[in-house]
DSSP file (Angstrom, degrees, kcal/mol; ACC not computed):
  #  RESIDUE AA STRUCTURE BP1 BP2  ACC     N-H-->O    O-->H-N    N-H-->O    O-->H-N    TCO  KAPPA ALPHA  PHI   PSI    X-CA   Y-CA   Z-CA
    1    1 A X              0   0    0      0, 0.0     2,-0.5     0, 0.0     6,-0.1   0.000 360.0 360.0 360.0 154.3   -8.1   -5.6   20.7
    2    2 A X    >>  -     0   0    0      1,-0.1     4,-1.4     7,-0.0     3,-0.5  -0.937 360.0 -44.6-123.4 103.7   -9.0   -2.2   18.8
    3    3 A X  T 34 S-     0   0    0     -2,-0.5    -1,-0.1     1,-0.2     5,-0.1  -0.089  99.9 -33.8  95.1 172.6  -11.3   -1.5   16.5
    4    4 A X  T 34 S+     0   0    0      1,-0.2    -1,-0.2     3,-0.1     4,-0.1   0.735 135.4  44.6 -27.8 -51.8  -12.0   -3.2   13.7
    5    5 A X  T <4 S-     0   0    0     -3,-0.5    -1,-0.2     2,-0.3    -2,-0.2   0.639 107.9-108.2 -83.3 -38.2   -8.5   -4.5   12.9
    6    6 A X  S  < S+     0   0    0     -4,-1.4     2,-0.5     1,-0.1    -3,-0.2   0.203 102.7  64.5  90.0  -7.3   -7.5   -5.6   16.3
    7    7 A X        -     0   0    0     -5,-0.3    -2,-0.3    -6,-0.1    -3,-0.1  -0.953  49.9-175.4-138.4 138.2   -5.2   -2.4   16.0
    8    8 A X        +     0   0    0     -2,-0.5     2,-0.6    -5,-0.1    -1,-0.1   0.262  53.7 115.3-134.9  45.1   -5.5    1.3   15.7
    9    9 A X        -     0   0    0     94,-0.2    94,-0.5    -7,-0.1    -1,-0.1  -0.829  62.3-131.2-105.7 117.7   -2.0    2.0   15.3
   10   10 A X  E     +A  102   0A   0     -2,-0.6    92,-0.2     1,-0.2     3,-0.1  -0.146  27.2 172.4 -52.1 128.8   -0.9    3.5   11.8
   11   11 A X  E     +     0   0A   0     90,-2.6    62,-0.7     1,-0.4     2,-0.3   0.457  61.9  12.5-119.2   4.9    2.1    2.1   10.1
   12   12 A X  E     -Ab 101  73A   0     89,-0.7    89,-1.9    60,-0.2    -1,-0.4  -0.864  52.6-149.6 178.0 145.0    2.2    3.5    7.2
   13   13 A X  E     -Ab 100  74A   0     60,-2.2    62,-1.6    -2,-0.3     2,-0.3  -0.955  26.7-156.9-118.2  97.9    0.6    6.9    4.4
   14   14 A X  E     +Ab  99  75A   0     85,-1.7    84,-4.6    -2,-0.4    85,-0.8  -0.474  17.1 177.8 -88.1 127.9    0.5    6.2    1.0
   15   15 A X  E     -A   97   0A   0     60,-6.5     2,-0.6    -2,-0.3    82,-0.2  -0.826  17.5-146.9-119.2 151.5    0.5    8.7   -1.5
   16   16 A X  E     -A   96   0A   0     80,-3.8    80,-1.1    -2,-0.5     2,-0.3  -0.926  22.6-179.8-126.0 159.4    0.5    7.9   -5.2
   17   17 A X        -     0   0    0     60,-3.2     3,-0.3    -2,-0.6    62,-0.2  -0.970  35.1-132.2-138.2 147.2    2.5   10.3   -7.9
   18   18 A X  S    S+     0   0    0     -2,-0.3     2,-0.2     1,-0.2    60,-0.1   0.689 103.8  32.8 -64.3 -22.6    3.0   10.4  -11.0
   19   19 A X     >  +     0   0    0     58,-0.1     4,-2.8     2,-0.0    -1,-0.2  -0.718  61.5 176.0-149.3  79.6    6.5   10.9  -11.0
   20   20 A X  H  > S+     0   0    0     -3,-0.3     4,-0.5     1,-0.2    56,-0.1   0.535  85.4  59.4 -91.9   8.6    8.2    9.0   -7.7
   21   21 A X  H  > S+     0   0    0      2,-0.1     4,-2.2     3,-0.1     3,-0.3   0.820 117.9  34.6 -85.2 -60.0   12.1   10.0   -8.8
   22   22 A X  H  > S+     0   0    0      1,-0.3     4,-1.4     2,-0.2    -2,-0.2   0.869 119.7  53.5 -53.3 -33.9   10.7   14.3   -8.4
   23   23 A X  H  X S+     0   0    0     -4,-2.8     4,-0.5     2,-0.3    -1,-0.3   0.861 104.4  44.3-102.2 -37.5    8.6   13.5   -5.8
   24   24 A X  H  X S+     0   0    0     -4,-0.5     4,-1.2    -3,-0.3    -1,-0.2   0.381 109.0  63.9 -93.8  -1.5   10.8   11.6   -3.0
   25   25 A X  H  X S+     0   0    0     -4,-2.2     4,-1.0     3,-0.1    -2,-0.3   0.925 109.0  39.3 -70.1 -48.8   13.6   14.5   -3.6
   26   26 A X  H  X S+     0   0    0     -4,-1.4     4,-1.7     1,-0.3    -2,-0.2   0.688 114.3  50.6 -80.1 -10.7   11.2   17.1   -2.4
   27   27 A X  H  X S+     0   0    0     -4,-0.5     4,-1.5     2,-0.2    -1,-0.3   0.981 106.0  57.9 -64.5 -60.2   10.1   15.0    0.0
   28   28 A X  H >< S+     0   0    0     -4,-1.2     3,-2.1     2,-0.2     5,-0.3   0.901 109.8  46.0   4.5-111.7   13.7   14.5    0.9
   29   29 A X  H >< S+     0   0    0     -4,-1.0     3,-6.3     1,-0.3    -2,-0.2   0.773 104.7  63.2 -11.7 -91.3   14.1   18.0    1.4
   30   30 A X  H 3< S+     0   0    0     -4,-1.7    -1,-0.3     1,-0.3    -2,-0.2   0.531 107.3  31.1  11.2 -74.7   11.5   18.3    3.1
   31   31 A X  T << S-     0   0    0     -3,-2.1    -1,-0.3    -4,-1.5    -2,-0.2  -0.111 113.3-109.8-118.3  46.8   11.8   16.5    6.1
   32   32 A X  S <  S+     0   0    0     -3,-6.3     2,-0.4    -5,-0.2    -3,-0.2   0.842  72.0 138.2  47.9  52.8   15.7   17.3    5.7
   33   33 A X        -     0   0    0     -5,-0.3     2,-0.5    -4,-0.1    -2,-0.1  -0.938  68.9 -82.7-156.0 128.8   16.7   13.3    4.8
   34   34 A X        -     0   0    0     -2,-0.4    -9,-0.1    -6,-0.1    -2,-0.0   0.042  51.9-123.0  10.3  52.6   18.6   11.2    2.9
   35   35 A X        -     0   0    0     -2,-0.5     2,-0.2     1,-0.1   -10,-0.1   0.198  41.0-131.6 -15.9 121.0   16.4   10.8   -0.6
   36   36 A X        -     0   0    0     29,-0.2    -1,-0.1     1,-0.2   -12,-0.1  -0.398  13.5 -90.1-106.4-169.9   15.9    7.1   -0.6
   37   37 A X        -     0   0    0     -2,-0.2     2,-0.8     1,-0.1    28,-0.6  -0.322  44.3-116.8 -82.6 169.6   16.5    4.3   -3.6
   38   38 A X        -     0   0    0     26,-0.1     2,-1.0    -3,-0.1    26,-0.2  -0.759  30.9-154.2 -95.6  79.4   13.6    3.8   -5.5
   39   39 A X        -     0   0    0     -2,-0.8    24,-0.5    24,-0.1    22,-0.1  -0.508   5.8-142.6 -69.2  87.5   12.2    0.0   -5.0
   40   40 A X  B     -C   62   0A   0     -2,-1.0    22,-0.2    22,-0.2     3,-0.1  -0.268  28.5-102.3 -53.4 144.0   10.1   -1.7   -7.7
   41   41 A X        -     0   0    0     20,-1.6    87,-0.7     1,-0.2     2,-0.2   0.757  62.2-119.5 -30.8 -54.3    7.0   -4.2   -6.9
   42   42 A X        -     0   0    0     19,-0.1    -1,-0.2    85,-0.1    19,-0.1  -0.303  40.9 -48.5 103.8 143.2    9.0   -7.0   -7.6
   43   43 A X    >>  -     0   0    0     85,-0.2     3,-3.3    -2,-0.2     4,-1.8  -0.210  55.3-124.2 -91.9 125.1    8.5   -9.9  -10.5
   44   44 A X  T 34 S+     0   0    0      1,-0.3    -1,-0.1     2,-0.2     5,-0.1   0.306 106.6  72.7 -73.6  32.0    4.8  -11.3  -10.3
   45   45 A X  T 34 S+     0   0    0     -2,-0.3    -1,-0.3     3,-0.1    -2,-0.0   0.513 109.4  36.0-110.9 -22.3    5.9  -15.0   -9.8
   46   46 A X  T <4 S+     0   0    0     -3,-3.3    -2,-0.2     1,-0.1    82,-0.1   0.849 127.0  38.2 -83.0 -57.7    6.9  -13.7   -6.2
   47   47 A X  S  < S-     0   0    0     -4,-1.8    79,-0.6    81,-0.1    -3,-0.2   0.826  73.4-161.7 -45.9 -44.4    4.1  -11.5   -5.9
   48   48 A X        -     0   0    0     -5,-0.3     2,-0.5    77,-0.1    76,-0.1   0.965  27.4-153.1  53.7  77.3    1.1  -13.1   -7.4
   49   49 A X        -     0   0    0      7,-0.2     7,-2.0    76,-0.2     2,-0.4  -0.722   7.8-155.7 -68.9 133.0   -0.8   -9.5   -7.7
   50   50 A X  E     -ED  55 124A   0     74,-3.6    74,-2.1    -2,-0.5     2,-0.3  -0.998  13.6-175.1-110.9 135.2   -4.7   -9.5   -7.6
   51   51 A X  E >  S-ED  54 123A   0      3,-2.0     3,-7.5    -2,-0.4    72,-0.2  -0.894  77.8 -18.3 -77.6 129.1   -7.3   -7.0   -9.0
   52   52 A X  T 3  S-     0   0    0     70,-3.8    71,-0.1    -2,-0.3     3,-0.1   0.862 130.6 -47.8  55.0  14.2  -10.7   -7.4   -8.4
   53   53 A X  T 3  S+     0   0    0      1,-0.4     2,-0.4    69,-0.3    -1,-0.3   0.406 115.8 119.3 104.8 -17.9  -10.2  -10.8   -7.6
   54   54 A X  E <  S-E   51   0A   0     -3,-7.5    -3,-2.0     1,-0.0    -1,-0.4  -0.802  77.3-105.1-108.3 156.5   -8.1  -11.4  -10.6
   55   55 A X  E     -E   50   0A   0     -2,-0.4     2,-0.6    -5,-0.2    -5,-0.3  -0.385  38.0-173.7 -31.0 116.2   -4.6  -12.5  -11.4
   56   56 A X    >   +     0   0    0     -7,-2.0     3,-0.5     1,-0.1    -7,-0.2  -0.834  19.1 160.4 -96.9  76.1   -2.7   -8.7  -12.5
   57   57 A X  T 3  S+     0   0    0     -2,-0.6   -13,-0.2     1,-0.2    -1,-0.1   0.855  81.7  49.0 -84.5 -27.4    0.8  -10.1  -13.6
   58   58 A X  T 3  S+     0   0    0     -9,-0.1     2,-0.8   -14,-0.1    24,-0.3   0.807  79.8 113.4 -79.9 -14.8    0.9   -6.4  -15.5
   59   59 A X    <   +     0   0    0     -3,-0.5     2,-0.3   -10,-0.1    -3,-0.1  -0.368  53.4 169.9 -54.7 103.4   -0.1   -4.8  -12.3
   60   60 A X        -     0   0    0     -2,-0.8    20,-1.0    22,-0.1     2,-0.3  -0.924  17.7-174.3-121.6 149.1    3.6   -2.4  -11.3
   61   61 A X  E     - F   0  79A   0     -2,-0.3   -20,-1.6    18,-0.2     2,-0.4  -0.992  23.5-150.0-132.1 149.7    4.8    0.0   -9.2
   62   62 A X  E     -CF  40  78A   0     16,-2.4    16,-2.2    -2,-0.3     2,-0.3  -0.910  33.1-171.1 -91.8 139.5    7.7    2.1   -8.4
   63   63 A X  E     - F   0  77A   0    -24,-0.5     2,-0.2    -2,-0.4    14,-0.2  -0.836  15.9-164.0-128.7 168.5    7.7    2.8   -4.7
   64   64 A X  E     - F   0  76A   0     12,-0.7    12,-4.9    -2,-0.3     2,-0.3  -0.946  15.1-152.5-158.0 125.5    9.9    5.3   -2.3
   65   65 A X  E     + F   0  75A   0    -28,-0.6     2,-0.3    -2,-0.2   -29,-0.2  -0.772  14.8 177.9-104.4 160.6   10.1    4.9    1.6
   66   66 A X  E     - F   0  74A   0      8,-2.0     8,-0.8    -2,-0.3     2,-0.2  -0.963  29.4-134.5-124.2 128.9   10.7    7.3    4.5
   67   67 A X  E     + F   0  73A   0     -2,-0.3     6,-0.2     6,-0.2     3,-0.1  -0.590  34.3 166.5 -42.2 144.9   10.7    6.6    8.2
   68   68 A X  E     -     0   0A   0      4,-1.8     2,-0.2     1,-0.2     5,-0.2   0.015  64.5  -2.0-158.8  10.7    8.5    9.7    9.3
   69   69 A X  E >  S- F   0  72A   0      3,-0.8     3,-1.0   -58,-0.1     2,-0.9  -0.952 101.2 -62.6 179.7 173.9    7.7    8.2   13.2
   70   70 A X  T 3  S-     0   0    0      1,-0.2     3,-0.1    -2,-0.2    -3,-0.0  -0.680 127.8  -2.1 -81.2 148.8    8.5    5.3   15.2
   71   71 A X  T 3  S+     0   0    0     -2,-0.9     2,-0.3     1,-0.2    -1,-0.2   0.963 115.9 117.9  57.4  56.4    6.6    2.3   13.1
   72   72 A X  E <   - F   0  69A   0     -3,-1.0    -4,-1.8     2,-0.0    -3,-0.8  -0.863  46.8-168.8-155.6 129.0    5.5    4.9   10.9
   73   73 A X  E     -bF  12  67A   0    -62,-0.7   -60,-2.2    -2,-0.3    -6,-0.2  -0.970  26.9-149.1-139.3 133.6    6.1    5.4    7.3
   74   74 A X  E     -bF  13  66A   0     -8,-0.8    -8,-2.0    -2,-0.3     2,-0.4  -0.482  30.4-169.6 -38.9 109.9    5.8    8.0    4.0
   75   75 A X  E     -bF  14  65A   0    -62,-1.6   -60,-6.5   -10,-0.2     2,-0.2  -0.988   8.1-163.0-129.5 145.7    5.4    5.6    0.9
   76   76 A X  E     - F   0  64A   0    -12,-4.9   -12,-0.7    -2,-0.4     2,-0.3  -0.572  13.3-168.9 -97.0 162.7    5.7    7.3   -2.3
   77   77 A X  E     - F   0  63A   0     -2,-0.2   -60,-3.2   -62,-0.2     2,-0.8  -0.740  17.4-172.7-161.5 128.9    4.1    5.0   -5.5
   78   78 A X  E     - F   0  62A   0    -16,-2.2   -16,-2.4    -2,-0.3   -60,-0.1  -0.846  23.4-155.5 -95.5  93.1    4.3    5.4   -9.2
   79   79 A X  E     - F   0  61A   0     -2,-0.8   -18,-0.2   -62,-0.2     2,-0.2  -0.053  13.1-114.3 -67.9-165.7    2.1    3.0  -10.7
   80   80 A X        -     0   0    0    -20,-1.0    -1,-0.1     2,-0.3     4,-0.1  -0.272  36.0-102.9-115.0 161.5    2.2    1.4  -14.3
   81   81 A X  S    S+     0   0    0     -2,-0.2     2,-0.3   -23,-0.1   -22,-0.1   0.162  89.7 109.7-101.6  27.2   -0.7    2.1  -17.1
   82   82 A X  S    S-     0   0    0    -24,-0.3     5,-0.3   -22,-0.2    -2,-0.3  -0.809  91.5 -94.5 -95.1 153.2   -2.1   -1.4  -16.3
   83   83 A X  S    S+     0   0    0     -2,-0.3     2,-0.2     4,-0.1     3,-0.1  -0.083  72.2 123.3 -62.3 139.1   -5.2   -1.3  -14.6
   84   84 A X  S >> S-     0   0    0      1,-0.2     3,-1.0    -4,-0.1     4,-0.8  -0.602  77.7 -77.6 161.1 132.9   -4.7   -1.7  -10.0
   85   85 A X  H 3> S+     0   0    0      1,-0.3     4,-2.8    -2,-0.2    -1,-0.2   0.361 133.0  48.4   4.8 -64.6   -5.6    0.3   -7.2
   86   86 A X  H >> S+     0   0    0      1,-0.2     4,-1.6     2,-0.2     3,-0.9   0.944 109.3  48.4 -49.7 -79.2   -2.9    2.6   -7.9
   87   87 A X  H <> S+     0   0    0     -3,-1.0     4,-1.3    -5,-0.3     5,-0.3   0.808 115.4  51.5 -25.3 -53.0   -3.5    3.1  -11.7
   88   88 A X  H >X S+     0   0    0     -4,-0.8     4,-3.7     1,-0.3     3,-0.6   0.930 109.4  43.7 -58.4 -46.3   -7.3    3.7  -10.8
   89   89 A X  H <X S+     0   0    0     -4,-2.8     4,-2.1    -3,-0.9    -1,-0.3   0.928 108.9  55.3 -85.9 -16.1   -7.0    6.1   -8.3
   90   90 A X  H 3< S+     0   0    0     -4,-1.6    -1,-0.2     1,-0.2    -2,-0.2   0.552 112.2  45.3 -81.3   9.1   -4.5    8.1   -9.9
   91   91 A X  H << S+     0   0    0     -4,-1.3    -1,-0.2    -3,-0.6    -2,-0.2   0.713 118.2  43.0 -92.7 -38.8   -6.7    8.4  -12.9
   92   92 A X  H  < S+     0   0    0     -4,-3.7    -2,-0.2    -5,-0.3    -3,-0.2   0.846 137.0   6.8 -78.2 -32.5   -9.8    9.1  -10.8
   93   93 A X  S  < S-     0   0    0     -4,-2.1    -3,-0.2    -5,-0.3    -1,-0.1   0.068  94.6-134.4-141.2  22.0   -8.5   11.5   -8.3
   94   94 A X        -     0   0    0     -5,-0.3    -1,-0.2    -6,-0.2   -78,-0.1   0.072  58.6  -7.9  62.7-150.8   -5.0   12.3   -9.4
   95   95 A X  S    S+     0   0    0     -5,-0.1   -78,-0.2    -4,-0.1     2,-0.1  -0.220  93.1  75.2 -82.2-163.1   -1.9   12.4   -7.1
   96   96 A X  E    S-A   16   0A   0    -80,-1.1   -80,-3.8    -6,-0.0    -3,-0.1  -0.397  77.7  -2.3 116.5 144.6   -2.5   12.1   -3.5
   97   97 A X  E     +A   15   0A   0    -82,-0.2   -82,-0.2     1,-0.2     3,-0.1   0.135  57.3 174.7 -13.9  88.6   -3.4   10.4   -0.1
   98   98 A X  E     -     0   0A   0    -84,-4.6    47,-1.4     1,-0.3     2,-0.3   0.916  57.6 -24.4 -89.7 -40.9   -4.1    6.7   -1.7
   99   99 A X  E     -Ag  14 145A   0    -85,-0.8   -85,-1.7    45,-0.2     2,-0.5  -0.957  53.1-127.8-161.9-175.4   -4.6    4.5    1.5
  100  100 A X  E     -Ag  13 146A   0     45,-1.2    47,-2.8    -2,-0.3     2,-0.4  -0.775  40.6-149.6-122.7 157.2   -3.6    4.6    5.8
  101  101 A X  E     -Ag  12 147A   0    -89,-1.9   -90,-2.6    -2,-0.5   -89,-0.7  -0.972  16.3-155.8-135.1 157.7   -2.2    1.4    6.4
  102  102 A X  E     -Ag  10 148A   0     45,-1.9    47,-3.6    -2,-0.4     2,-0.4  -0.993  15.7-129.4-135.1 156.4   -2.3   -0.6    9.3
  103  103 A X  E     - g   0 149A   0    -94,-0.5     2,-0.2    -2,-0.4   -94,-0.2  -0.912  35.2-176.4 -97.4 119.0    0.3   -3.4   10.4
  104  104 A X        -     0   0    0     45,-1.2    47,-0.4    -2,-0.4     3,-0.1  -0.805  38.9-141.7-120.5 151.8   -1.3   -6.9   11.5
  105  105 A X  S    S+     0   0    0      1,-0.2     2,-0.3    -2,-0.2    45,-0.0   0.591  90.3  29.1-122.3 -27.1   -0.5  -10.0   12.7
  106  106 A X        -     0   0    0      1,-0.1     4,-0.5    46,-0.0    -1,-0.2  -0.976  59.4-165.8-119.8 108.3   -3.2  -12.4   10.6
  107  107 A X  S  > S+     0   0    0     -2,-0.3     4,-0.8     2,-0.2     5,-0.1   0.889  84.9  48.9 -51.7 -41.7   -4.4  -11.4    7.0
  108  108 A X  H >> S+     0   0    0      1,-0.2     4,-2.0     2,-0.2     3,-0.8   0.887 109.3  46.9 -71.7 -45.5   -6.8  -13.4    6.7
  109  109 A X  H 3> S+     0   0    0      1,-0.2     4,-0.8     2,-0.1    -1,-0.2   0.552 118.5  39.7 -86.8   6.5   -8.6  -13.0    9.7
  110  110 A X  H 34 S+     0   0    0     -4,-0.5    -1,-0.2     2,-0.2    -2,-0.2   0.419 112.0  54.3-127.1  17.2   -8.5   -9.1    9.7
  111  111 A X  H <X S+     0   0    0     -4,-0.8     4,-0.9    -3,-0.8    -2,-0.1   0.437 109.2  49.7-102.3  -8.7   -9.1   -8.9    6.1
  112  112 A X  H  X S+     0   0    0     -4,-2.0     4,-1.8     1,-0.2    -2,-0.2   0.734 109.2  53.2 -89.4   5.4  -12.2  -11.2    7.1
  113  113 A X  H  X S+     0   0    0     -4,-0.8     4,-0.5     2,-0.2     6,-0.2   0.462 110.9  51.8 -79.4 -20.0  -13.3   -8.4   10.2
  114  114 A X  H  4>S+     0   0    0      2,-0.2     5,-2.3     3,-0.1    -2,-0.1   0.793 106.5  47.4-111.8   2.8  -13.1   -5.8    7.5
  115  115 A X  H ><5S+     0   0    0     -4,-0.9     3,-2.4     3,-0.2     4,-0.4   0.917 111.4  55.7 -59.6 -68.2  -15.3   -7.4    5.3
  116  116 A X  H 3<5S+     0   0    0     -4,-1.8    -2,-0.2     1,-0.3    -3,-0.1   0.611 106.6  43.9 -46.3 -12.0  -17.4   -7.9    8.0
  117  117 A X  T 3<5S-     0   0    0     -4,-0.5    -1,-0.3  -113,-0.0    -2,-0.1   0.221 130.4 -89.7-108.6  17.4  -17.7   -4.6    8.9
  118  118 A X  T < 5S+     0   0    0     -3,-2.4    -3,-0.2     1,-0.1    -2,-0.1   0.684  77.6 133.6  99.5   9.6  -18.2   -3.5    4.9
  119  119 A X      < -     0   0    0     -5,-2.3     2,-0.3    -4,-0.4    20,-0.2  -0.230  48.4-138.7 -76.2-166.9  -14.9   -2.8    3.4
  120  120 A X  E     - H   0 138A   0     18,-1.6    18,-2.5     0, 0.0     2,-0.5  -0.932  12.1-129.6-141.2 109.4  -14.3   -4.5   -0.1
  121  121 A X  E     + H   0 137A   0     16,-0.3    16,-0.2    -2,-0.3     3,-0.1  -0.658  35.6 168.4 -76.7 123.3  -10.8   -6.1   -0.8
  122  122 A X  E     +     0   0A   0     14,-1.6   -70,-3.8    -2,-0.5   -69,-0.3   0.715  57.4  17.2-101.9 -39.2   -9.7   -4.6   -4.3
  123  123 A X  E     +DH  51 136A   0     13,-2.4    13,-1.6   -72,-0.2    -1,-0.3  -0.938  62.6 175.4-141.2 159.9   -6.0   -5.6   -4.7
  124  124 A X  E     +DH  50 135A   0    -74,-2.1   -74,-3.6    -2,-0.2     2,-0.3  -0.980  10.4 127.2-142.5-178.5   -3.6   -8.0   -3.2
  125  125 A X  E     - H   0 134A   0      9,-1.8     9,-1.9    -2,-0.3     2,-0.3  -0.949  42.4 -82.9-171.5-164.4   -0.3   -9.3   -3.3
  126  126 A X        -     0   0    0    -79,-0.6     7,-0.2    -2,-0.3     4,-0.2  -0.999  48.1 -93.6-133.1 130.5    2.9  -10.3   -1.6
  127  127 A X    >   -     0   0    0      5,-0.3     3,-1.8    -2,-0.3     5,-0.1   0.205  37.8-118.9 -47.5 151.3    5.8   -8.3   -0.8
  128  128 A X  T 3  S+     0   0    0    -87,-0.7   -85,-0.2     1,-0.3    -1,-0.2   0.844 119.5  47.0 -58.4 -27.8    8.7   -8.5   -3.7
  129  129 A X  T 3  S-     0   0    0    -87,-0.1    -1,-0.3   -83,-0.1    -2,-0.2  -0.138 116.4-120.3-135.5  20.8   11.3  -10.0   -1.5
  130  130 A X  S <  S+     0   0    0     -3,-1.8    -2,-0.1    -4,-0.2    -3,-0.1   0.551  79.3 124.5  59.6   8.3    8.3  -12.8   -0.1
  131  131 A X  S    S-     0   0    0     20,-0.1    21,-2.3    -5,-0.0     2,-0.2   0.365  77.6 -23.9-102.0   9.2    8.8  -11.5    3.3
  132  132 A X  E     - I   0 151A   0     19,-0.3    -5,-0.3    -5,-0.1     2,-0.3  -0.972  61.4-105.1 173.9-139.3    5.3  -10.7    3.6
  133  133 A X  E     - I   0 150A   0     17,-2.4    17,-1.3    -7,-0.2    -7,-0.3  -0.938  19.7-155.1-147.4 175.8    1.7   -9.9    1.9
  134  134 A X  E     -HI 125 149A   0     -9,-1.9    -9,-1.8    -2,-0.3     2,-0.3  -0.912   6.3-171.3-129.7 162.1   -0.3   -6.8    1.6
  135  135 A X  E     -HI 124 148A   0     13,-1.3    13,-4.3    -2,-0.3     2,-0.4  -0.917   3.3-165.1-157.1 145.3   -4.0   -6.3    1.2
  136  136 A X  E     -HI 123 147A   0    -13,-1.6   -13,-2.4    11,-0.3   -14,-1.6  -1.000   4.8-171.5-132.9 135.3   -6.0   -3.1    0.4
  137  137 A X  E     -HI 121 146A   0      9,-1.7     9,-1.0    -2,-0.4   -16,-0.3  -0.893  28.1-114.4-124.6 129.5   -9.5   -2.8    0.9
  138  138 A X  E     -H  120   0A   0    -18,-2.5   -18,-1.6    -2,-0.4     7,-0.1  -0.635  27.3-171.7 -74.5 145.1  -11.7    0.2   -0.3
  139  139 A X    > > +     0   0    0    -20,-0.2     3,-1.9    -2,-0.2     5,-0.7  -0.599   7.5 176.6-174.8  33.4  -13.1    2.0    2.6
  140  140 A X  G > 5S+     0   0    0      1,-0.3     3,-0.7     2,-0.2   -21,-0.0   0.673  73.7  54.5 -37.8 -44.8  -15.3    4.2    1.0
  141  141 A X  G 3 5S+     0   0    0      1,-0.2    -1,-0.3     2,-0.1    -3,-0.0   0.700 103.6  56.9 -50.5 -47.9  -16.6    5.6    4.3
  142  142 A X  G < 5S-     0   0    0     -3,-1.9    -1,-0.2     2,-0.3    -2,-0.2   0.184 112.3-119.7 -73.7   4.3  -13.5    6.4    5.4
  143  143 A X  T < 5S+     0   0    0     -3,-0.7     2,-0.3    -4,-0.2    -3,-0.2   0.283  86.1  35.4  69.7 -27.7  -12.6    8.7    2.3
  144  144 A X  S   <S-     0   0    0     -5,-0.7    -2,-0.3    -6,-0.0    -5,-0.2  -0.940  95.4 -69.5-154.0-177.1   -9.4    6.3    1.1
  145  145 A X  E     -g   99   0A   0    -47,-1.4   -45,-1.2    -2,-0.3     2,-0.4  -0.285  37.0-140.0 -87.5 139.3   -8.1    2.6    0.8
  146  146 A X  E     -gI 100 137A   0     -9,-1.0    -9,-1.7   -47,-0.2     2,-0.3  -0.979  19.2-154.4-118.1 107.0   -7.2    0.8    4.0
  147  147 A X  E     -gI 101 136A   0    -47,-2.8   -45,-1.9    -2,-0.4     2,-0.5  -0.736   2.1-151.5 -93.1 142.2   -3.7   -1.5    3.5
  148  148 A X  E     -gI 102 135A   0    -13,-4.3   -13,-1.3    -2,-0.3     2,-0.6  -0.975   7.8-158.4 -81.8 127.2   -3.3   -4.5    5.7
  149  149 A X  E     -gI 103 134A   0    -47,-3.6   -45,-1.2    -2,-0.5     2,-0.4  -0.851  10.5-177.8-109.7 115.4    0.4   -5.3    6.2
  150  150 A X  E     - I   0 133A   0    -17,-1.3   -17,-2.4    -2,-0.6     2,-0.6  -0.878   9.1-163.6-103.0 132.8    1.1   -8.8    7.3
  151  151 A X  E     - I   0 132A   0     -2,-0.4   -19,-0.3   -47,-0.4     2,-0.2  -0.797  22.4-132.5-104.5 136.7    4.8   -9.2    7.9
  152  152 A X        -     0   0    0    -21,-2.3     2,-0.4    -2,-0.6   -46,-0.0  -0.729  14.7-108.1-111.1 158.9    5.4  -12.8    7.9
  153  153 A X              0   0    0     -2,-0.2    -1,-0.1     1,-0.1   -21,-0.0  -0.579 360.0 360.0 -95.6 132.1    7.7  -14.9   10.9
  154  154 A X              0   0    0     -2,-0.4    -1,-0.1   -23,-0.1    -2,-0.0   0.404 360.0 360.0 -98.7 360.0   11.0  -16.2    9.8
């Protein structure tokens, strides 16, 4: 085990933007690839979002992914104007580095090792397509939002 988590390998850099059609062409460009489709949250009877601890059925995003390493990915995210992680920090600190993510094998028990060590879980949910769950925890200490991704076994 590593760390906190039980891992300290990164799976994934989240940035959120205002505008995630402009912003994954120049990414595109960028690292010379394919511009990819644009992928929405997904309908909050799969998801079930929480803020703060409450139901967020209004909570949306647009997202855009990149491969950028092995097990490593660029995600682009255009929130919604309902209040959620997203919304918040792009109101408070504008576009930008939103959270590190890390890939995990339990949610539950590594979102309760990063309680225990002081994080705060702020949002969760479950992937649109049910195939797994996310959890982001504020991480002040660590300057941005810390995702757990649990991929669930089929």
């Amino acid at each position: 085990m590593s760390g906190v988590l039980g891992t300290n390998l990164l799976a994934q850099v989240g940035l959120i933007v205002k505008d995630v059609e402009e912003t994954k062409k120049k990414w595109a460009e960028f690292l010379g690839v394919d511009i990819p489709e644009t992928q929405p949250i997904g309908d909050y009877t799969v998801t079930g979002t929480e803020f703060k601890g409450e139901p967020a059925p209004n909570a949306y995003c647009w997202m855009a992914f990149f491969d950028v390493g092995p097990g490593l990915q660029l995600e682009l995210i255009q929130p919604n104007e309902e209040p959620s992680t997203w919304r918040n920090y792009l109101e408070e600190k504008g576009e930008g580095i939103h959270h590190v993510a890390f890939q995990v094998n339990d949610s539950k028990i590594a979102v309760a090792n990063a309680e225990a060590a002081g994080l705060k879980l702020v949002q969760r949910g479950v992937y649109g397509d049910g195939g797994g769950e996310y959890n982001y925890l504020d991480a002040s200490d660590l300057k941005c939002v810390i995702e757990l991704l649990e991929s669930y076994k089929k």
